[in-house]
NULOMAR-760970 format. One line per field, with one value per atom (N, C-alpha, C): residue in one letter; chain; atom name; x, y, z. Coordinates in steps of 0.1 Angstrom, whole numbers. Last residue first. Example, Ala and Ser with C-alpha at 12.3 -4.5 7.8 and 13.67 -1.06 7.14 Angstrom:
REM NULOMAR-760970
residuo = c(S,S,S,A,A,A)
cadena = c(A,A,A,A,A,A)
atomo = c(N,CA,C,N,CA,C)
px = c(128,137,129,132,123,132)
py = c(-22,-11,0,-57,-45,-33)
pz = c(71,71,79,78,78,78)
***
This chain:
REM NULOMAR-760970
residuo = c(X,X,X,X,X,X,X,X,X,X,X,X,X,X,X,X,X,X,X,X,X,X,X,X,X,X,X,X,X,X,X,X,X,X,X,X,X,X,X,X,X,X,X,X,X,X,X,X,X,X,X,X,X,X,X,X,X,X,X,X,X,X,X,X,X,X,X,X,X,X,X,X,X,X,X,X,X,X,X,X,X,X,X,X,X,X,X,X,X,X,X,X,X,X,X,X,X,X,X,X,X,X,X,X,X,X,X,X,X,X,X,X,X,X,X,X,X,X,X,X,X,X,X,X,X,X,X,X,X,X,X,X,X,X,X,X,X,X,X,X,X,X,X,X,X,X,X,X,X,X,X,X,X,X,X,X,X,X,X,X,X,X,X,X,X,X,X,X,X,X,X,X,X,X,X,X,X,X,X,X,X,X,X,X,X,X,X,X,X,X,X,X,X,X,X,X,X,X,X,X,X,X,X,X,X,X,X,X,X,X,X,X,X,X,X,X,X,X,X,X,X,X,X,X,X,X,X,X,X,X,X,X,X,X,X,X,X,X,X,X,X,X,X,X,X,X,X,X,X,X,X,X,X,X,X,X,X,X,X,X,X,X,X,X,X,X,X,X,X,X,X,X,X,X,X,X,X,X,X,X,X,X,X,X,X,X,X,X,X,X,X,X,X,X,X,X,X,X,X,X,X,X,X,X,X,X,X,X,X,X,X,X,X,X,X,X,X,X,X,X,X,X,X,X,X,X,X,X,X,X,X,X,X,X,X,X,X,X,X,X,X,X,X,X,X,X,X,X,X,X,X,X,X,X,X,X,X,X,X,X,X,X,X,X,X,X,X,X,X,X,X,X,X,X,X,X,X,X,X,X,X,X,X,X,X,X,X,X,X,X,X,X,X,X,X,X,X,X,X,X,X,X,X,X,X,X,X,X,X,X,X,X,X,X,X,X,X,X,X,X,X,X,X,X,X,X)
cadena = c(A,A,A,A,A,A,A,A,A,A,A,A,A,A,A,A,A,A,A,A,A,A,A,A,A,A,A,A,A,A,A,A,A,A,A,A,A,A,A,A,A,A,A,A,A,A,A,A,A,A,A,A,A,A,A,A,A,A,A,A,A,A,A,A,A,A,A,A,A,A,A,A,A,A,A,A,A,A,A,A,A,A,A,A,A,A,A,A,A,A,A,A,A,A,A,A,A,A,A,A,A,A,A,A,A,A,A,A,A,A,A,A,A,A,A,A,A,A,A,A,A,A,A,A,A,A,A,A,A,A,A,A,A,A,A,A,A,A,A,A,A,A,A,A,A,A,A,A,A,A,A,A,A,A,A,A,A,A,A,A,A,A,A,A,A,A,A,A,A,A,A,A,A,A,A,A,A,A,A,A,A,A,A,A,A,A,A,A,A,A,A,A,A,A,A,A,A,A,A,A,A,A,A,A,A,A,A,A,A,A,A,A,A,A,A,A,A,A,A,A,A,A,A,A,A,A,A,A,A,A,A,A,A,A,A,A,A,A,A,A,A,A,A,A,A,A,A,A,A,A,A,A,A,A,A,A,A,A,A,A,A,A,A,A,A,A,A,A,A,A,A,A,A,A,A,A,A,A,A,A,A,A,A,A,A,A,A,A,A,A,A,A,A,A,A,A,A,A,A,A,A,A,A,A,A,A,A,A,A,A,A,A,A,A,A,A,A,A,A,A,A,A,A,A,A,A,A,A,A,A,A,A,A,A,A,A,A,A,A,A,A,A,A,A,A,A,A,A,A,A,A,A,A,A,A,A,A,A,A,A,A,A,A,A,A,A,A,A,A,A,A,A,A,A,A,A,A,A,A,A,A,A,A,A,A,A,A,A,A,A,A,A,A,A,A,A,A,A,A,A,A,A,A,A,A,A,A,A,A,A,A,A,A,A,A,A,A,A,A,A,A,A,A,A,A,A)
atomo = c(N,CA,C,N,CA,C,N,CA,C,N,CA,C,N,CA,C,N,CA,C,N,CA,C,N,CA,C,N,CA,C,N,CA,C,N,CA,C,N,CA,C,N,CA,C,N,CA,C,N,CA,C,N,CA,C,N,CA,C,N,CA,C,N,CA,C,N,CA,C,N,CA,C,N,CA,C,N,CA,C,N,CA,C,N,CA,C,N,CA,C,N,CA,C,N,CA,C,N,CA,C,N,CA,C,N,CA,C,N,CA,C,N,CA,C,N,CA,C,N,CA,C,N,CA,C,N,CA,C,N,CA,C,N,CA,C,N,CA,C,N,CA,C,N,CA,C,N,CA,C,N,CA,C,N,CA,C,N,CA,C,N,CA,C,N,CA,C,N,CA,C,N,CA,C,N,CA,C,N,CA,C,N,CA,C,N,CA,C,N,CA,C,N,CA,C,N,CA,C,N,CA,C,N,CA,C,N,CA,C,N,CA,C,N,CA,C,N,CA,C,N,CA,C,N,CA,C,N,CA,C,N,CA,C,N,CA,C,N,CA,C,N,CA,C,N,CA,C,N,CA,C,N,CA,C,N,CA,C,N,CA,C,N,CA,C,N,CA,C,N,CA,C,N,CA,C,N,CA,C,N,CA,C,N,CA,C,N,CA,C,N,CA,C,N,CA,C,N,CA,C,N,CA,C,N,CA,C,N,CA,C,N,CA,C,N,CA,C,N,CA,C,N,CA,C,N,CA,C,N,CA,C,N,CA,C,N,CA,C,N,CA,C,N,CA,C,N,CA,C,N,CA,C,N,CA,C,N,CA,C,N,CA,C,N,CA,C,N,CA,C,N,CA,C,N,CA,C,N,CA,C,N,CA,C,N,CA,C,N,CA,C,N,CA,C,N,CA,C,N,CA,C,N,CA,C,N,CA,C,N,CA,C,N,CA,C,N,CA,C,N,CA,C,N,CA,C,N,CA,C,N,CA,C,N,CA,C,N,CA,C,N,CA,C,N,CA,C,N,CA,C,N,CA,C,N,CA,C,N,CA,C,N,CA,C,N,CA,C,N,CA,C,N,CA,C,N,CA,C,N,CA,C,N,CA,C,N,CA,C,N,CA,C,N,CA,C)
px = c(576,588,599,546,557,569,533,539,545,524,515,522,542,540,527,547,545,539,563,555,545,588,576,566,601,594,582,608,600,593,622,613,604,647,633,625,665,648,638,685,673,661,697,692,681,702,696,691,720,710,698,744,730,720,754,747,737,761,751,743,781,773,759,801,797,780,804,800,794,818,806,797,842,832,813,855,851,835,859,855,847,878,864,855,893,887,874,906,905,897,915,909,902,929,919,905,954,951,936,963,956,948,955,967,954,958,954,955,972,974,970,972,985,983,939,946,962,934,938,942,930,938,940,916,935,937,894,906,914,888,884,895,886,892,895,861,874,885,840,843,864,838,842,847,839,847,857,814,824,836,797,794,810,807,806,808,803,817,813,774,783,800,763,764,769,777,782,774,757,774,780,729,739,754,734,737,737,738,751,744,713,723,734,689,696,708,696,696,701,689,702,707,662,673,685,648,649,662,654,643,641,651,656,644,636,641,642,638,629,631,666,656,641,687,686,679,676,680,683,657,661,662,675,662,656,703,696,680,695,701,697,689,679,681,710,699,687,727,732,720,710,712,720,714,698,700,743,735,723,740,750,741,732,722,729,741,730,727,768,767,751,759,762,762,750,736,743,773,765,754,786,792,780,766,770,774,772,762,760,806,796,785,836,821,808,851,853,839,846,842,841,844,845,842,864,860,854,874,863,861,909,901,887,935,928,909,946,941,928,947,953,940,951,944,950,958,960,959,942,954,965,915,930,942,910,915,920,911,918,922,891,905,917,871,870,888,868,870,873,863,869,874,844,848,863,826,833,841,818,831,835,802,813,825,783,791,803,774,779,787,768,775,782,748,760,770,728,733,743,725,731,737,711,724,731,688,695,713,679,679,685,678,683,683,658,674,677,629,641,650,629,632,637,626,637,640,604,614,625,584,587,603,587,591,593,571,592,592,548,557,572,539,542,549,545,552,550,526,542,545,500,507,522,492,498,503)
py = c(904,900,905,926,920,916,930,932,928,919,916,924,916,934,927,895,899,912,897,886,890,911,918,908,895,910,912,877,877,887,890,884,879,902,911,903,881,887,894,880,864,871,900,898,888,907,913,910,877,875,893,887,877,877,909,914,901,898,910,910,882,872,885,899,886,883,914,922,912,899,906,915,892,879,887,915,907,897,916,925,925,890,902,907,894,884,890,917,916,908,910,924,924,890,892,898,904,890,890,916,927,914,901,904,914,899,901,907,902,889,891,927,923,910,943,929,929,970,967,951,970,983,978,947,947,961,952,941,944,974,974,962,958,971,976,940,938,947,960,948,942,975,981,968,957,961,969,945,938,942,971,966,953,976,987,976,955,960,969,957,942,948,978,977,968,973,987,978,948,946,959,955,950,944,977,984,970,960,971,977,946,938,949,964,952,949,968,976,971,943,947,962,941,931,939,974,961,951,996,997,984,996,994,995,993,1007,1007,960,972,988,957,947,961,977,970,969,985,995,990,970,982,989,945,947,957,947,943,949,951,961,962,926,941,955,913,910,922,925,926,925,916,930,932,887,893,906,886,881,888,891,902,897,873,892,897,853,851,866,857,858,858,862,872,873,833,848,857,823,819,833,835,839,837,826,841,845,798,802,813,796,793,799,781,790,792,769,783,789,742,749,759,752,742,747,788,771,760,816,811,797,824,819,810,822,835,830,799,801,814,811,802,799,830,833,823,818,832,835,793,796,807,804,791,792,818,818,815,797,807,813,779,775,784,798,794,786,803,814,804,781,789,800,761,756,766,775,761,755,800,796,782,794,801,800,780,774,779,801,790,786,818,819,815,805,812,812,802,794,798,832,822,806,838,843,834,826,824,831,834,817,816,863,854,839,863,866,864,851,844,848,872,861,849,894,896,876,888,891,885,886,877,877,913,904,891,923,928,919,915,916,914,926,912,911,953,945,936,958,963,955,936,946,949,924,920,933)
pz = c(180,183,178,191,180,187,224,206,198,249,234,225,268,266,256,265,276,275,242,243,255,248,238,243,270,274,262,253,262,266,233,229,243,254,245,237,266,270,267,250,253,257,253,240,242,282,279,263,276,290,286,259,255,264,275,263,257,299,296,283,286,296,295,273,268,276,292,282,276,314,317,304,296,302,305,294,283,283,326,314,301,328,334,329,311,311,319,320,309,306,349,344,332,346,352,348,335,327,333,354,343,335,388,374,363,424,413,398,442,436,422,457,453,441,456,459,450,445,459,465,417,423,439,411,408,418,424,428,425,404,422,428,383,383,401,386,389,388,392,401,399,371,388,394,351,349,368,356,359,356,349,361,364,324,335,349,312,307,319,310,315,315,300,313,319,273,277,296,268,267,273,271,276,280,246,262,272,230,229,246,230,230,237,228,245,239,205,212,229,190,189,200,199,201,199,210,204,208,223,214,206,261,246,238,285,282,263,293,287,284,284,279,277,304,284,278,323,314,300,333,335,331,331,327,328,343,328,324,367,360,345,378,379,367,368,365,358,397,380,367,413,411,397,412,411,410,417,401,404,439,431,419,452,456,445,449,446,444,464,450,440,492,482,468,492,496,486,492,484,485,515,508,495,539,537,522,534,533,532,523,536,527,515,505,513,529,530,523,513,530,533,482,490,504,485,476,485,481,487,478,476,471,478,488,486,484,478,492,494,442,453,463,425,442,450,398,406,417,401,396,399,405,416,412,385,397,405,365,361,375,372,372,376,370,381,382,340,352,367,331,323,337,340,334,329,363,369,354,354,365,370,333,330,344,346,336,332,361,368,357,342,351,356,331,324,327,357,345,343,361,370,363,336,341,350,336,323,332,360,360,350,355,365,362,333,335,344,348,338,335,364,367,357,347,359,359,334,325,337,360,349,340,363,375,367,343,345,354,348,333,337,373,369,358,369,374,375,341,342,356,337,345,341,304,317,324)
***
C-alpha cells in the first residue's frame, strides 16, 4: 500500500479511536470536573456553536497527526508507540493546560494534573491501538 494511503488510514482510525476516548472521557470524568471549576466559563450546550465544535474536531485531528508521526510510524513497535505516545500526550496537554492555569484565575493545579495524566493515558493507547494496523498495512509482522 502507498505510504499515504497507509498513514491516511492509520490517521483515520486514531481519530475515530481518540474522539471516542475523548468524548467518553469528558462527558463522564473531565467534563463535571470542569463545571465544577469554570462554572459559566464554560462552552456547554448553546454557547458550544459550530465554531467551537470545528475547533475541537481540528485539535483532535492535529493531536492524531501527531500520533502517527511520531509514535505509530516512526516507532519501533508497541511498547515504543506506547512511551512516546504517553511523552507526546504529557507534552501536548500539558501546553494546553499549563497555558490555562498560568492565565485563567479559575483554573487549579488539580486541572493541571488531570490533564496531563489524561493526555499521556489517552496518547499512549490511541498510538498502541495503531501499530498493529500500521504493520498490517505496511504487510509486516504484528
Amino acid at each position: 500500500m502507498r505510504t499515504v494511503a497507509r498513514v491516511t488510514l492509520v490517521w483515520l482510525a486514531g481519530y475515530l479511536l481518540f474522539v471516542v476516548l475523548d468524548l467518553v472521557w469528558i462527558s463522564f470524568a473531565a467534563g463535571p470536573m470542569y463545571t465544577r471549576v469554570l462554572g459559566d466559563a464554560l462552552a456547554t450546550g448553546a454557547t458550544m456553536g459550530l465554531d467551537r465544535i470545528a475547533a475541537a474536531l481540528l485539535t483532535w485531528a492535529l493531536i492524531v497527526a501527531t500520533l502517527v508521526g511520531f509514535a505509530v510510524t516512526a516507532g519501533s513497535g508497541v511498547r515504543d508507540a506506547a512511551a512516546r505516545g504517553a511523552c507526546l500526550g504529557s507534552a501536548l496537554y500539558g501546553v494546553f493546560s499549563l497555558t490555562n492555569y498560568a492565565v485563567l484565575a479559575a483554573w487549579t493545579l488539580g486541572l493541571v494534573v488531570t490533564d496531563v495524566l489524561w493526555g499521556a493515558v489517552v496518547c499512549a493507547v490511541v498510538s498502541t491501538a495503531l501499530v498493529p494496523l500500521d504493520r498490517r498495512l505496511r504487510g509486516t509482522a504484528a
